[in-house]
N, CA, C and O atoms as a GROMACS GRO file, in nm:
protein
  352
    1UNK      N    1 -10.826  10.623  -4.543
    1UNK     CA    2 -10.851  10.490  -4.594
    1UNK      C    3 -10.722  10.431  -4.651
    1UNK      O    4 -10.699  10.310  -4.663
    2UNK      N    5 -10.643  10.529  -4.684
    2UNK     CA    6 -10.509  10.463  -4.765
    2UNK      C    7 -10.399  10.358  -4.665
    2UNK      O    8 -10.350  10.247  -4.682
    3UNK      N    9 -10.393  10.467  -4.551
    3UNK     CA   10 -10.320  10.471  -4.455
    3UNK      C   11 -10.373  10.311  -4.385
    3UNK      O   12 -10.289  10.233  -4.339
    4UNK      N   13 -10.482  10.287  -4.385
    4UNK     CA   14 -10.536  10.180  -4.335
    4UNK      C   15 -10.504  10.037  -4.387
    4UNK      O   16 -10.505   9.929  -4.328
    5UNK      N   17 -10.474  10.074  -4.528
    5UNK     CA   18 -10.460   9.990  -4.613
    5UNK      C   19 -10.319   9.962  -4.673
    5UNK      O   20 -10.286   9.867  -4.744
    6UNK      N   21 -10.242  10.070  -4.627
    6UNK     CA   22 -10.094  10.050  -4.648
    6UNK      C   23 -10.065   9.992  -4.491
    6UNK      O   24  -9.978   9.905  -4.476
    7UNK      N   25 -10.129  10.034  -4.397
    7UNK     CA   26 -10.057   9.981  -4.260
    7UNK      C   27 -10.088   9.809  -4.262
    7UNK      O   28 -10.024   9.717  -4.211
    8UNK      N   29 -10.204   9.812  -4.337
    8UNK     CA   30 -10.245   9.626  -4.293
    8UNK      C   31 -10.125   9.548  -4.376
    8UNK      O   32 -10.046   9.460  -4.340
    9UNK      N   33 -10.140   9.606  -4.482
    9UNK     CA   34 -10.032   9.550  -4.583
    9UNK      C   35  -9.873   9.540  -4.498
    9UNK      O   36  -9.822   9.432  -4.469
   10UNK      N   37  -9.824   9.645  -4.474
   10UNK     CA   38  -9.679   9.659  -4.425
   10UNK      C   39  -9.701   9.556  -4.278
   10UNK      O   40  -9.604   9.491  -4.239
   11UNK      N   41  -9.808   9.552  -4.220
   11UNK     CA   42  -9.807   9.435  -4.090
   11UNK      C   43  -9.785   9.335  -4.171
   11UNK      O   44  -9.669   9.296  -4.185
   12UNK      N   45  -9.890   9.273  -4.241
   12UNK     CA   46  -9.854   9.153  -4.301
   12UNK      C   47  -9.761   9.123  -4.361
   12UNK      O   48  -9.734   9.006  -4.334
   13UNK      N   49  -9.678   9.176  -4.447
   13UNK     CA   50  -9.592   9.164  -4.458
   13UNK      C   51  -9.455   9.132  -4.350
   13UNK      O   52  -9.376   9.038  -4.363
   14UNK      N   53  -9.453   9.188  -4.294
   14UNK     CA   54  -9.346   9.223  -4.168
   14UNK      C   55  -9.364   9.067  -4.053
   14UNK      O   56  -9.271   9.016  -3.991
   15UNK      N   57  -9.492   9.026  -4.052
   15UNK     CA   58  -9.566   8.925  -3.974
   15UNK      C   59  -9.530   8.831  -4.055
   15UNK      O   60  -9.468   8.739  -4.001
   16UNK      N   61  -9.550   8.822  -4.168
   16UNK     CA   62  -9.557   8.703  -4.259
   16UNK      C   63  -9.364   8.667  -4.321
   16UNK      O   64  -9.341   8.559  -4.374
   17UNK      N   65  -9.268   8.753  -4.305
   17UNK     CA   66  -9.146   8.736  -4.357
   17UNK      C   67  -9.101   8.611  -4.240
   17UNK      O   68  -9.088   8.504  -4.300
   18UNK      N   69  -9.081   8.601  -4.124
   18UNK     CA   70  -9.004   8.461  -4.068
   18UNK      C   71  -9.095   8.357  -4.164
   18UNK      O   72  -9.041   8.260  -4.217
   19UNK      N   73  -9.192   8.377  -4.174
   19UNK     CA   74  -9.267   8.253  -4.206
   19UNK      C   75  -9.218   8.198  -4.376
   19UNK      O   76  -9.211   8.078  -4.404
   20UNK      N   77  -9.189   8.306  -4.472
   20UNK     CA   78  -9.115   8.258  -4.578
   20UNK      C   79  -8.971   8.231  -4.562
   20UNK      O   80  -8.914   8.154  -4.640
   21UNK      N   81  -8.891   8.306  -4.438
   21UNK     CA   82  -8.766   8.215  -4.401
   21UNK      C   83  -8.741   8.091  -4.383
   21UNK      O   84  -8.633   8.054  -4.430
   22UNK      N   85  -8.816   8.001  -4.321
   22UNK     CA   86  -8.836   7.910  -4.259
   22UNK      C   87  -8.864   7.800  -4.384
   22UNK      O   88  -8.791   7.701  -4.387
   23UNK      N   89  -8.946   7.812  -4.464
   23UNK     CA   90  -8.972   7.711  -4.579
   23UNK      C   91  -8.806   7.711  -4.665
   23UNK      O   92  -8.795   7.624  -4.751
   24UNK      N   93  -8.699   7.793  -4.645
   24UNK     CA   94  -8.598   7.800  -4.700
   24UNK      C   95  -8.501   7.674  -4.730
   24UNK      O   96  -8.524   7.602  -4.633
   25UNK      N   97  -8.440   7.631  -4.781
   25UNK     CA   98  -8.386   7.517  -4.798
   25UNK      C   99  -8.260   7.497  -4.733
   25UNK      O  100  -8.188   7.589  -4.770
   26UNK      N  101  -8.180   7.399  -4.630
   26UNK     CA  102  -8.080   7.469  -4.559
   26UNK      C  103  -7.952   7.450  -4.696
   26UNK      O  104  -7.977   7.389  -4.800
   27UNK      N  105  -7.839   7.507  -4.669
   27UNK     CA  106  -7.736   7.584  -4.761
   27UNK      C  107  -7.624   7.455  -4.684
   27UNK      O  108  -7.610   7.417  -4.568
   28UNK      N  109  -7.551   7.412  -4.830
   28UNK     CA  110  -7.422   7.339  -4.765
   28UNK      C  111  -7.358   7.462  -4.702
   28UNK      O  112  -7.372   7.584  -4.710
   29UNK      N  113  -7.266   7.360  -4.626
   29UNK     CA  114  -7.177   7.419  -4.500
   29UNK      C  115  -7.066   7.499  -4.584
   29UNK      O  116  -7.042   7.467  -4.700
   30UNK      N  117  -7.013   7.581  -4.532
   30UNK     CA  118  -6.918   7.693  -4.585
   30UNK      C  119  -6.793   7.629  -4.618
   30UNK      O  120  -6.727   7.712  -4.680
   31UNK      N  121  -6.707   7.485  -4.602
   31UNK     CA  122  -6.641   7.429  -4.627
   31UNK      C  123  -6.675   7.358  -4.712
   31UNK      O  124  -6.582   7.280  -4.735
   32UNK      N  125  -6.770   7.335  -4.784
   32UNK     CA  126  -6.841   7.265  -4.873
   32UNK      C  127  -6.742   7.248  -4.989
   32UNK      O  128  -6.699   7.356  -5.032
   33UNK      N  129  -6.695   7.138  -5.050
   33UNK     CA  130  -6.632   7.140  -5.205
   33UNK      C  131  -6.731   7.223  -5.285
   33UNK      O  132  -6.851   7.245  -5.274
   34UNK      N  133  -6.652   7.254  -5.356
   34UNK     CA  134  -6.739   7.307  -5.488
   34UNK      C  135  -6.823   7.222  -5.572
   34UNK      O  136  -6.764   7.119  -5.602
   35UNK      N  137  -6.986   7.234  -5.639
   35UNK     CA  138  -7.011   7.118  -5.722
   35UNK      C  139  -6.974   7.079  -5.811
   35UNK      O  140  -7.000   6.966  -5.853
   36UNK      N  141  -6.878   7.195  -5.887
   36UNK     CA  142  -6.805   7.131  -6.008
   36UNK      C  143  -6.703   7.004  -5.974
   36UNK      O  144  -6.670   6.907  -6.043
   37UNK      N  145  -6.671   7.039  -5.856
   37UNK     CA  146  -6.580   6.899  -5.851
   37UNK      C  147  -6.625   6.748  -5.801
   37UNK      O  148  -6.590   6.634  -5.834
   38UNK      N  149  -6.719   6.802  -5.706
   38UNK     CA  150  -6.824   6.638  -5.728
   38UNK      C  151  -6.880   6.583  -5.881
   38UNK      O  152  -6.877   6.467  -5.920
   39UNK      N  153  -6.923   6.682  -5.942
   39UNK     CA  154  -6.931   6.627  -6.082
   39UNK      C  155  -6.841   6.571  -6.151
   39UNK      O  156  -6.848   6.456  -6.195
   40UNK      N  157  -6.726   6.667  -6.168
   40UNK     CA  158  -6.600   6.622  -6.249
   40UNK      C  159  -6.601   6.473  -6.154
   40UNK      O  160  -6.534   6.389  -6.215
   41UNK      N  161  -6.647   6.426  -6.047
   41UNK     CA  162  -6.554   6.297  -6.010
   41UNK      C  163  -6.652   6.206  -6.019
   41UNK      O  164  -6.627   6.089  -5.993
   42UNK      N  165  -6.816   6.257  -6.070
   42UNK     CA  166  -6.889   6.160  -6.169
   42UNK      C  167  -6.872   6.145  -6.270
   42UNK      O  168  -6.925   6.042  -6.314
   43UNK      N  169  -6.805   6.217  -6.355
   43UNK     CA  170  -6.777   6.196  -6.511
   43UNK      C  171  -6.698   6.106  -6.531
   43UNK      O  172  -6.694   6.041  -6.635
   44UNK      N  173  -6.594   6.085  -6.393
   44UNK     CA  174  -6.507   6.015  -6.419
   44UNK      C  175  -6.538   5.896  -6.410
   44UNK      O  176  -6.454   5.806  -6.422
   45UNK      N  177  -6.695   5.867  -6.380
   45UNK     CA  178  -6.689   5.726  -6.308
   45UNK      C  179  -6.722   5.585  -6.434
   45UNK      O  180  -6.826   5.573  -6.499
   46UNK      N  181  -6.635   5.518  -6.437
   46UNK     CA  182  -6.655   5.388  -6.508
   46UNK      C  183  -6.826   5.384  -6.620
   46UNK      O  184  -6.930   5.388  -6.553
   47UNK      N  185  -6.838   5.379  -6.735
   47UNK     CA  186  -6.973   5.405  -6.844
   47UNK      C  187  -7.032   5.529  -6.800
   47UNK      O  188  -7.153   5.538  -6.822
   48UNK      N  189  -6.982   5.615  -6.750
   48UNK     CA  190  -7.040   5.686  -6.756
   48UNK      C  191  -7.103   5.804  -6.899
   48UNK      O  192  -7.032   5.850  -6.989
   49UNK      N  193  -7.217   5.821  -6.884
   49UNK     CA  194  -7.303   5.895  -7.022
   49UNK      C  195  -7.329   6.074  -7.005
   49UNK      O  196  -7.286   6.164  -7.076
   50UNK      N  197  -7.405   6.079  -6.901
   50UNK     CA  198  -7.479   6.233  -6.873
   50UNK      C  199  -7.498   6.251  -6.736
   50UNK      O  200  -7.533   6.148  -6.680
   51UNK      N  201  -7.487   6.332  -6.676
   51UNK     CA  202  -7.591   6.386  -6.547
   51UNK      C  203  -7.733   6.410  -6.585
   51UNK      O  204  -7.758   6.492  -6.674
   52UNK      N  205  -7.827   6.344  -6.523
   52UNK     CA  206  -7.948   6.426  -6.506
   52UNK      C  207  -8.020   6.523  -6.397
   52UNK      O  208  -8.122   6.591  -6.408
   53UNK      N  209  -7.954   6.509  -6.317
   53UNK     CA  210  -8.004   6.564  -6.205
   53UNK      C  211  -7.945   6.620  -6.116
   53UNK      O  212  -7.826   6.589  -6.120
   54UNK      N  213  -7.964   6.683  -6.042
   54UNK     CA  214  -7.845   6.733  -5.868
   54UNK      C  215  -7.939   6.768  -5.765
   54UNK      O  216  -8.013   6.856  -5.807
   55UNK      N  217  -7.964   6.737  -5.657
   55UNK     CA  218  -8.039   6.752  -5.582
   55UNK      C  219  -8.002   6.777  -5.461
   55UNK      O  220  -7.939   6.680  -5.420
   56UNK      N  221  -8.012   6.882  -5.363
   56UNK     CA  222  -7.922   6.943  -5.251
   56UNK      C  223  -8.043   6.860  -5.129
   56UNK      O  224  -8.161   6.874  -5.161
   57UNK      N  225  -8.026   6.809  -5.046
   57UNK     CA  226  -8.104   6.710  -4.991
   57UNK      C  227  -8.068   6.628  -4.829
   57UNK      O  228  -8.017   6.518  -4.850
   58UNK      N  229  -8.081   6.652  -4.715
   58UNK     CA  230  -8.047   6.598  -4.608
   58UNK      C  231  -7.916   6.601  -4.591
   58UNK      O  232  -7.863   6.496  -4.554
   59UNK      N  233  -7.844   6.703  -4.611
   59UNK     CA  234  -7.690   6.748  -4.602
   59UNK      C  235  -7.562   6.717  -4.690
   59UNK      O  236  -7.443   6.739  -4.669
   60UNK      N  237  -7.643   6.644  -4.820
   60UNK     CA  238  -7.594   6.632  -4.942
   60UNK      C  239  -7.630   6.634  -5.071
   60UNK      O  240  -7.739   6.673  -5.112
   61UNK      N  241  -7.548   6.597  -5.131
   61UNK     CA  242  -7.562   6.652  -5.309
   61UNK      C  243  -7.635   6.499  -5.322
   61UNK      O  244  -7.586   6.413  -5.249
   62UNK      N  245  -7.709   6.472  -5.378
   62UNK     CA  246  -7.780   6.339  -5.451
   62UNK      C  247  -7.736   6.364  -5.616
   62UNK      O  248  -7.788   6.456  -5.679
   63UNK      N  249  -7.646   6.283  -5.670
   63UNK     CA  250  -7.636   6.312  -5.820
   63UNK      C  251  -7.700   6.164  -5.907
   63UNK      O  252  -7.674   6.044  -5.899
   64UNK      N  253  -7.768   6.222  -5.965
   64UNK     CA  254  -7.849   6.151  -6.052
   64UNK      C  255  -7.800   6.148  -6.228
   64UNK      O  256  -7.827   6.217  -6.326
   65UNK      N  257  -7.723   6.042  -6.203
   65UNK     CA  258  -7.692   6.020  -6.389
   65UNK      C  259  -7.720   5.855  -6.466
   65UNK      O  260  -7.743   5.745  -6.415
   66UNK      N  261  -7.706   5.903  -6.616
   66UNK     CA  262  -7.688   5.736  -6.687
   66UNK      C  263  -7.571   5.683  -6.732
   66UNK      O  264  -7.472   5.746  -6.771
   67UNK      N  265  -7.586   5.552  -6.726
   67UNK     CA  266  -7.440   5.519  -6.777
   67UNK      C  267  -7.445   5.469  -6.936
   67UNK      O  268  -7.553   5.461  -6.995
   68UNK      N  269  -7.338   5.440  -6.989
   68UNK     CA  270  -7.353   5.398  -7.174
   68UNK      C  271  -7.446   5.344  -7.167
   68UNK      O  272  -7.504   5.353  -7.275
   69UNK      N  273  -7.514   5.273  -7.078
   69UNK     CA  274  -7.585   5.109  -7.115
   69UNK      C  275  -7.744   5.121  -7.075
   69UNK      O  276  -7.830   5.033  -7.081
   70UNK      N  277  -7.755   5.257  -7.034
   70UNK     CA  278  -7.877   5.369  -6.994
   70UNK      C  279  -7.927   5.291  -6.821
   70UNK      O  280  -8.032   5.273  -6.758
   71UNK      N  281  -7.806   5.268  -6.806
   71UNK     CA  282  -7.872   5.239  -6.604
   71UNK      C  283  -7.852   5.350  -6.548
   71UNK      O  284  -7.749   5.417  -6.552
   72UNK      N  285  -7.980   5.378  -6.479
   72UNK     CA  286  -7.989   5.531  -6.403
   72UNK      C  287  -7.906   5.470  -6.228
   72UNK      O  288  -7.932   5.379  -6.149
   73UNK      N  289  -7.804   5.577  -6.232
   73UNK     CA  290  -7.749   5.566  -6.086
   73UNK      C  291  -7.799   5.707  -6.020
   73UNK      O  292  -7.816   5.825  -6.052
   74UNK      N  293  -7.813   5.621  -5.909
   74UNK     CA  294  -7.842   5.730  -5.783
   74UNK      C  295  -7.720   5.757  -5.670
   74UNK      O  296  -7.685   5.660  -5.603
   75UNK      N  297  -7.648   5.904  -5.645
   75UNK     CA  298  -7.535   5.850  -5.554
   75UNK      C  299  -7.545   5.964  -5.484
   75UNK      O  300  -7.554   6.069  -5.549
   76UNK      N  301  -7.544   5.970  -5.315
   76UNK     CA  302  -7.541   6.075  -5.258
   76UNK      C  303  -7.406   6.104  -5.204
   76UNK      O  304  -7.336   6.021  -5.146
   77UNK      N  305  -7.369   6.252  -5.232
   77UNK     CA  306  -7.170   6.303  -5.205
   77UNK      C  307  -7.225   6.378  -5.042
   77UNK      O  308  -7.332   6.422  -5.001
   78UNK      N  309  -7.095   6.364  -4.988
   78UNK     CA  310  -7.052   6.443  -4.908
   78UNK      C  311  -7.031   6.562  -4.893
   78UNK      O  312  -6.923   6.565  -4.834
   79UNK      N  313  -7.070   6.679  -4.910
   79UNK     CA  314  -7.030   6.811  -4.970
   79UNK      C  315  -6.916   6.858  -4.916
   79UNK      O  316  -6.874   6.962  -4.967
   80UNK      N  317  -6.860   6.814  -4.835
   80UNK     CA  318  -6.718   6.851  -4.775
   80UNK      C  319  -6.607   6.797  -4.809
   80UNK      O  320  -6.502   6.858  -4.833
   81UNK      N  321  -6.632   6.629  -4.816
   81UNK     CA  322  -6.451   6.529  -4.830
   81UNK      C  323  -6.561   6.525  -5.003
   81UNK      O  324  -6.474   6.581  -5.069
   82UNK      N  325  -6.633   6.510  -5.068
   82UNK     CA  326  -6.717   6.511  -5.209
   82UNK      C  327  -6.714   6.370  -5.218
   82UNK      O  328  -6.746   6.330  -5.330
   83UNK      N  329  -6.686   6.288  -5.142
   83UNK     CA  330  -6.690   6.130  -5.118
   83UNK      C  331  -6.794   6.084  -5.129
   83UNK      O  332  -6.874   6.126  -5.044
   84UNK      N  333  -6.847   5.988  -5.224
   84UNK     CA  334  -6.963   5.902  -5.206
   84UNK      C  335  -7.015   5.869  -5.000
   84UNK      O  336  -6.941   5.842  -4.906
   85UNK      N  337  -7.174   5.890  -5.005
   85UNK     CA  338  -7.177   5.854  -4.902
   85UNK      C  339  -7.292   5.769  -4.908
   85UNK      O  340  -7.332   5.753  -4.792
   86UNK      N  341  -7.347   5.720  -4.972
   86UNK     CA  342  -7.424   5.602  -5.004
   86UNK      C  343  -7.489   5.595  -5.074
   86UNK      O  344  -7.568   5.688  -5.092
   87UNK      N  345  -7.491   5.456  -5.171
   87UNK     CA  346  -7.576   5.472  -5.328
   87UNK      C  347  -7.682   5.410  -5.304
   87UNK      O  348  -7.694   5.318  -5.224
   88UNK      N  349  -7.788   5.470  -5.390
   88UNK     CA  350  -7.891   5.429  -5.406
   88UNK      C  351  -7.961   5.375  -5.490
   88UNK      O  352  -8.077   5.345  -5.463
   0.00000   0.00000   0.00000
């Protein structure tokens, strides 16, 4: 009975692993800037206050911050040149 019950288990398991691969999130590209330096080049940006957010998302960083005057900007980087690639 054990054996029955360790084999169903170890199938399912074994059956069921591509399937938690797949929900995986894809990974910037291996040339990717680092995120400290997309940040550092939001801090720099004109009123700027805080980051709230970072979001890895359709092949870029989405950084989400406020400025002194509490306007929430939305700006998606490039993870490679870390260049703005369109605000939102």
């Amino acid at each position: 009975m054990r054996t029955v019950v360790l084999a169903t288990g170890l199938t399912v398991l074994l059956l069921g692993g591509p399937a938690f691969a797949a929900d995986a999130k894809p990974l910037p590209p291996p040339n990717a800037k680092k995120l400290s330096e997309i940040l550092a080049k939001v801090e720099q940006r004109a009123d700027f206050r805080y980051v709230k957010e970072v979001d890895w998302d359709d092949g870029a960083y989405t950084v989400t911050y406020y400025t002194t005057d509490r306007a929430k900007v939305e700006i998606a980087y490039d993870p490679v040149t870390a260049e703005p690639s369109e605000a939102r």
